[in-house]
C-alpha positions as CSV (number, residue, x, y, z in Angstrom):
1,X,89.6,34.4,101.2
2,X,88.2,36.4,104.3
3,X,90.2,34.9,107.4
4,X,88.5,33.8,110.5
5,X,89.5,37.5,112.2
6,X,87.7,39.3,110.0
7,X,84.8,37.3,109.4
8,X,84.3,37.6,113.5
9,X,85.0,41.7,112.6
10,X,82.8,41.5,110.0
11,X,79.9,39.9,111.7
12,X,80.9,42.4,115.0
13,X,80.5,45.4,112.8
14,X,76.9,44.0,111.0
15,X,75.4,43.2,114.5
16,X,76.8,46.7,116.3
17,X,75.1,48.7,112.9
18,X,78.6,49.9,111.7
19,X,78.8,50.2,107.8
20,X,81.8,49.0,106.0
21,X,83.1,47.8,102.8
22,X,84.3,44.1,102.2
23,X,87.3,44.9,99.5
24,X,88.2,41.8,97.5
25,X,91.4,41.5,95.3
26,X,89.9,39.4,92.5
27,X,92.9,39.6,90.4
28,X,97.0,41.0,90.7
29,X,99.5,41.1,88.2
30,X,103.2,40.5,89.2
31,X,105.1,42.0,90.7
32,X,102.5,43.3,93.3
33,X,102.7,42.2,96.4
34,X,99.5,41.3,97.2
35,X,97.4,38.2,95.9
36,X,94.1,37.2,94.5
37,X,91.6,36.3,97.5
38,X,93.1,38.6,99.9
39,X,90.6,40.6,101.7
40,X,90.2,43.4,103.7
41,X,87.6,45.5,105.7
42,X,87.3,49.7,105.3
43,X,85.6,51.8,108.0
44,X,83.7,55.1,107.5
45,X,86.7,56.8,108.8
46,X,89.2,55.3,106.1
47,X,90.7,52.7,108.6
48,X,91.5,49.1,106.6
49,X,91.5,46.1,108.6
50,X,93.4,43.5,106.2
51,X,95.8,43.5,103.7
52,X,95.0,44.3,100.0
53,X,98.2,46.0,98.9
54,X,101.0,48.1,99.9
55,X,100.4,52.2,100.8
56,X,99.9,53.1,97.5
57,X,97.1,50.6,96.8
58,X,95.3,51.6,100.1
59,X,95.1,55.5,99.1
60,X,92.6,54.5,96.1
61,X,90.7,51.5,98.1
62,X,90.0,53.6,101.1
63,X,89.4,56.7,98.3
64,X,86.7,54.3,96.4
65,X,85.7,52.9,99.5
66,X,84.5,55.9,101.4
67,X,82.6,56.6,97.9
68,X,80.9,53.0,98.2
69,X,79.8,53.5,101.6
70,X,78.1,57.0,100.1
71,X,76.2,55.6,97.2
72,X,75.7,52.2,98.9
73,X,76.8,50.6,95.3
74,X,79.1,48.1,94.6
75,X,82.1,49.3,92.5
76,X,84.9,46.7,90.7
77,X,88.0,48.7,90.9
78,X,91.3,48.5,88.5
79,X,94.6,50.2,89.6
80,X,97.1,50.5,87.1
81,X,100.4,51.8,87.0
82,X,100.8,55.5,85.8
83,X,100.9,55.7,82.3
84,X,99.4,52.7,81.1
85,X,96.1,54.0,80.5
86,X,96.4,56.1,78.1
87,X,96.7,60.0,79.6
88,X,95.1,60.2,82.5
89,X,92.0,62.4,84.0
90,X,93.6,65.2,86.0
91,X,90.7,65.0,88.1
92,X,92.5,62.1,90.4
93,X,94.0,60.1,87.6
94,X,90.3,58.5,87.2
95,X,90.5,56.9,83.4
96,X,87.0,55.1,83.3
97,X,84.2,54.3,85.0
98,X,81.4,52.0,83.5
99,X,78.6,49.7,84.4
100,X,80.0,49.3,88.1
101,X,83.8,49.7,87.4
102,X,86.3,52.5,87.8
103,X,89.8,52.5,86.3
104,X,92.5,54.5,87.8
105,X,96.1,55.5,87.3
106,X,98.0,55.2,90.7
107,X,101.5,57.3,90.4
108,X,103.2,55.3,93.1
109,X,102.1,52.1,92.3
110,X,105.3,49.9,91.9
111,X,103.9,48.1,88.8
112,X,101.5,45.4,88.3
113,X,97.9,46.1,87.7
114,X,95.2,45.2,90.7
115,X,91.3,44.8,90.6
116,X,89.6,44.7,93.8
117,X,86.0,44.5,94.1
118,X,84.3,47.2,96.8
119,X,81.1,45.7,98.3
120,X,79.7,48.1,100.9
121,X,77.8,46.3,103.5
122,X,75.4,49.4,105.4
123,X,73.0,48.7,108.5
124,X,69.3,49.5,108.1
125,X,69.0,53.0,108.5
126,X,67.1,54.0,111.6
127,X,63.6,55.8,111.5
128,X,62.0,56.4,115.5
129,X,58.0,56.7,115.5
130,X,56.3,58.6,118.0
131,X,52.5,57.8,118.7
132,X,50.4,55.0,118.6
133,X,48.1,56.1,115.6
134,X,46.8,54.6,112.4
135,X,49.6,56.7,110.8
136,X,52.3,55.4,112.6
137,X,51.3,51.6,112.6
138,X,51.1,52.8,108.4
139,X,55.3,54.7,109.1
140,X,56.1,51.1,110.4
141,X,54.6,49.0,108.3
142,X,55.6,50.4,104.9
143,X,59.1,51.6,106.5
144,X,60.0,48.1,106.5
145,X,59.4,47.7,102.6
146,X,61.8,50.2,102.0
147,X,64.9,48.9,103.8
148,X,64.2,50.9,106.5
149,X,64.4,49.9,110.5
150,X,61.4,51.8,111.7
151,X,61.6,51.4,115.4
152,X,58.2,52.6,117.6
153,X,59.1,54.4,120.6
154,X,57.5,56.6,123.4
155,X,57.2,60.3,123.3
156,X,59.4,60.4,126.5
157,X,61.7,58.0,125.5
158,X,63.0,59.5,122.0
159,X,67.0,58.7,122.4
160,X,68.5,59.0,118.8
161,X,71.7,58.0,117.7
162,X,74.2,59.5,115.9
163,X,73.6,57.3,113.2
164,X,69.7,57.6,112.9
165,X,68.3,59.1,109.8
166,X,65.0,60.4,110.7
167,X,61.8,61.1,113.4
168,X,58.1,60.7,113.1
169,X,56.2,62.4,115.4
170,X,52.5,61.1,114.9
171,X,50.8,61.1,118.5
172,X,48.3,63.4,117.7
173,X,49.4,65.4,120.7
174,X,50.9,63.4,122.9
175,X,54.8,63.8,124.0
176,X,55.2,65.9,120.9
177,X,57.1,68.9,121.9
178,X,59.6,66.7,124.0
179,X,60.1,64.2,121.5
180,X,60.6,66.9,118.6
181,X,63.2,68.4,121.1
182,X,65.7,65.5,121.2
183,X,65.3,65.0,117.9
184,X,66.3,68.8,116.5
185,X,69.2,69.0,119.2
186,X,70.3,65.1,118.1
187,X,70.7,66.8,115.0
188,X,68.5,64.0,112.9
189,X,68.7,64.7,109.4
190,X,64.9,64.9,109.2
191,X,62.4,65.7,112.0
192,X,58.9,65.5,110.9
193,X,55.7,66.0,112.6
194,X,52.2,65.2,111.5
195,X,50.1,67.7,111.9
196,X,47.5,70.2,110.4
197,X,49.3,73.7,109.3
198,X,47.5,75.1,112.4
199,X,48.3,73.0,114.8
200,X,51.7,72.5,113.8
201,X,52.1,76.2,114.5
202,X,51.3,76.0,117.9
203,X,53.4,72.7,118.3
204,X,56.4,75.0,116.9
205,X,55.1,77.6,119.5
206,X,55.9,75.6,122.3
207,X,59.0,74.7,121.0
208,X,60.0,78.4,120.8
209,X,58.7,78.8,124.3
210,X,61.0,76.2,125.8
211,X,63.8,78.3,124.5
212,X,64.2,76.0,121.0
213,X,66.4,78.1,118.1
214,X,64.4,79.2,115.5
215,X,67.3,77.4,113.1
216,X,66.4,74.3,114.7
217,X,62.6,75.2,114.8
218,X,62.4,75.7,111.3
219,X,64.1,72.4,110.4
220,X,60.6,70.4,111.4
221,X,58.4,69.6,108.2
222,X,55.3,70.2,108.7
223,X,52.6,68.9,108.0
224,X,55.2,65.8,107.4
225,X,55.6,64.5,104.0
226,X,55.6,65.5,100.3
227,X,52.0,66.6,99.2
228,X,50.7,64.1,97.6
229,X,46.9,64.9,98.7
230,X,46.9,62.2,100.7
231,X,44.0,61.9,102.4
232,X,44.5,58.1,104.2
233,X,47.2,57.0,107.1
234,X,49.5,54.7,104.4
235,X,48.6,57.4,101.6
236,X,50.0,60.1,104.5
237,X,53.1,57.2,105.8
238,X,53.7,57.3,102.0
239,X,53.8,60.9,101.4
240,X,56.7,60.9,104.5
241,X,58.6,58.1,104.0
242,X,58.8,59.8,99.7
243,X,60.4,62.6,102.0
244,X,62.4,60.6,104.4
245,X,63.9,58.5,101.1
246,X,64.8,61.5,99.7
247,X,67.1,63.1,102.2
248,X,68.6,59.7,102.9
249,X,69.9,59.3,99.7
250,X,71.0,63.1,99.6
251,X,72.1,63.0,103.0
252,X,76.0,62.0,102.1
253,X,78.1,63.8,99.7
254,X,81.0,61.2,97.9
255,X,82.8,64.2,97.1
256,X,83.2,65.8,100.4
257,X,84.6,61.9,101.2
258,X,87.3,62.3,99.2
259,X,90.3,65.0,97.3
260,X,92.6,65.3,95.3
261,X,96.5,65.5,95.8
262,X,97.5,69.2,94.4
263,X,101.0,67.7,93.3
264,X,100.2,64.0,91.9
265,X,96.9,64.0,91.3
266,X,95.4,61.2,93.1
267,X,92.4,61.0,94.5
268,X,92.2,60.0,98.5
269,X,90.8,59.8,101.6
270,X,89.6,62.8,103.0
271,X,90.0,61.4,106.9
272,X,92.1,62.2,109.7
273,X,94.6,59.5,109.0
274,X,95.5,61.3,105.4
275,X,98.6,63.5,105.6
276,X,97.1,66.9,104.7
277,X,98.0,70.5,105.6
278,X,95.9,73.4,106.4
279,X,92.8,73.8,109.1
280,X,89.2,72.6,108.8
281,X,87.3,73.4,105.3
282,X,91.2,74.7,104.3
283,X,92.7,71.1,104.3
284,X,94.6,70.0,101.6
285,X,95.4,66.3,101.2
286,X,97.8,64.5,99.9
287,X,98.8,61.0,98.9
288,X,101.9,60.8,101.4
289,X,105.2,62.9,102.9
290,X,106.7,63.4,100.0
291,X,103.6,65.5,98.2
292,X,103.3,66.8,101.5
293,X,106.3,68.3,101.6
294,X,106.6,69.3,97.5
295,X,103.8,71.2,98.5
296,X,105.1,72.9,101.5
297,X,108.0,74.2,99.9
298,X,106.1,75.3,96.6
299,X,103.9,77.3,99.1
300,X,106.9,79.0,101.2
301,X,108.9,79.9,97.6
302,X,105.2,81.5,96.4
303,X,105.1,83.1,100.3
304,X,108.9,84.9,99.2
305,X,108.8,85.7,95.9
């Protein structure tokens, strides 16, 4: 059962728009140490708030977690013992995964199978709409259909946040070149401007002008949308919001969330608080100190021989 803590956390994190994952133990098998009802919270950067298990169970919740967050799915997940699976996958000692459940082989688990259900909990992504045109009333309207908190806003007052997915710039001329400014330097996943082919160009013109990258330039679609031939504003709001669905749900790689352990095999966390050697894209991650160091010295004899 969720204590009173972390319902408060919970509710904290919901009304502040910070995704997590409720993790559940639904059932443990002696002699774990953990019991059935406990429950904890996982971050986007792999912290747990709560107790579902010792170290060892944590590497494959936070692991599993930071995949839920990604897909937005629910996941039941089973951590067994090594060995009593059957051989295991050597791609993270993952045995199964069907219909919403994942079974894995944890080396240092102590003994004692655990099943924890993963419910990611994610704040309606945000969408900003510049202009006051039939097209953007149509953004809004339908934005909110597809789970999406479309948010109007002024030309001059385009502040996005980290966490934003997208901008719609549909004023027809108005605050345009200011508002597409924040919104490439904010570094939104999509920045869209609706506009004929010709005026677009001139729009992108400016934006070059003002001393905008061309990277950054280029990264506007325009005219904004998939063509569709759409010809009327919630056929066009359609046509962008196709495109906007589309790089939300191919905005966020699971596997660049997560890697293996070179000298177990288990799949974790790939975040700050996992022991790992290496720099940037190099990183190698591991499980604890003890692959840590295996690895380390496996690398120094290779580094002599």
């Amino acid at each position: 059962m969720m204590t009173a803590a972390l319902s408060r956390r919970a509710q904290e994190l919901a009304a502040t728009h910070v995704g997590f994952v409720t993790a559940t133990v639904v059932r443990a098998q002696a002699p774990t140490s953990v019991e059935a009802g406990n429950v904890a919270l996982v971050l986007g950067d792999g912290t747990i708030e709560g107790f579902i298990g010792g170290s060892c169970t944590e590497h494959s919740v936070r692991a599993y977690s930071l995949r839920a967050l990604a897909s937005g799915e629910a996941v039941l997940l089973r951590i067994l013992p090594f060995g009593e699976a059957g051989e295991p996958d050597p791609a993270g000692q993952e045995a199964a995964g069907v219909d919403g459940a994942v079974t894995v082989q944890n080396p240092c688990l102590s003994g004692g199978a655990i099943e924890i259900f993963l419910e990611p909990v994610l704040p309606a992504p945000r969408v900003l709409v510049v202009g006051e045109t039939p097209i953007a009333g149509a953004v809004v309207r339908l934005g909110a259909e597809l789970g999406l908190d479309v948010v109007g806003v002024g030309g001059g007052a385009v502040d996005p946040r980290p966490e934003d997915l997208a901008l719609v710039v549909a004023a027809h001329g108005h605050d345009e070149v200011g508002a597409l400014r924040r919104g490439l330097e904010s570094g939104l996943p999509y920045v869209g401007l609706v506009a004929s082919r010709g005026r677009g160009a001139g729009v992108i013109g400016e934006l070059r002008g003002e001393g905008v990258p061309r990277e950054l330039v280029e990264l506007i679609d325009v005219p904004a949308g998939i063509d569709i031939g759409a010809r009327t504003p919630a056929e066009i709001a359609l046509s962008i919001l196709a495109e906007i669905v589309a790089v939300r749900r191919g905005r966020s790689s699971s596997s660049a969330l997560t890697a293996i352990d070179p000298i177990c095999g288990m799949m974790v966390a790939a975040v700050d608080s996992t022991p790992s050697t290496g720099h940037d894209d190099e990183k190698v991650y591991f499980c604890g100190e003890g692959c840590k160091a295996s690895f380390e010295q496996q690398r120094e004899h290779a580094a002599t021989d």
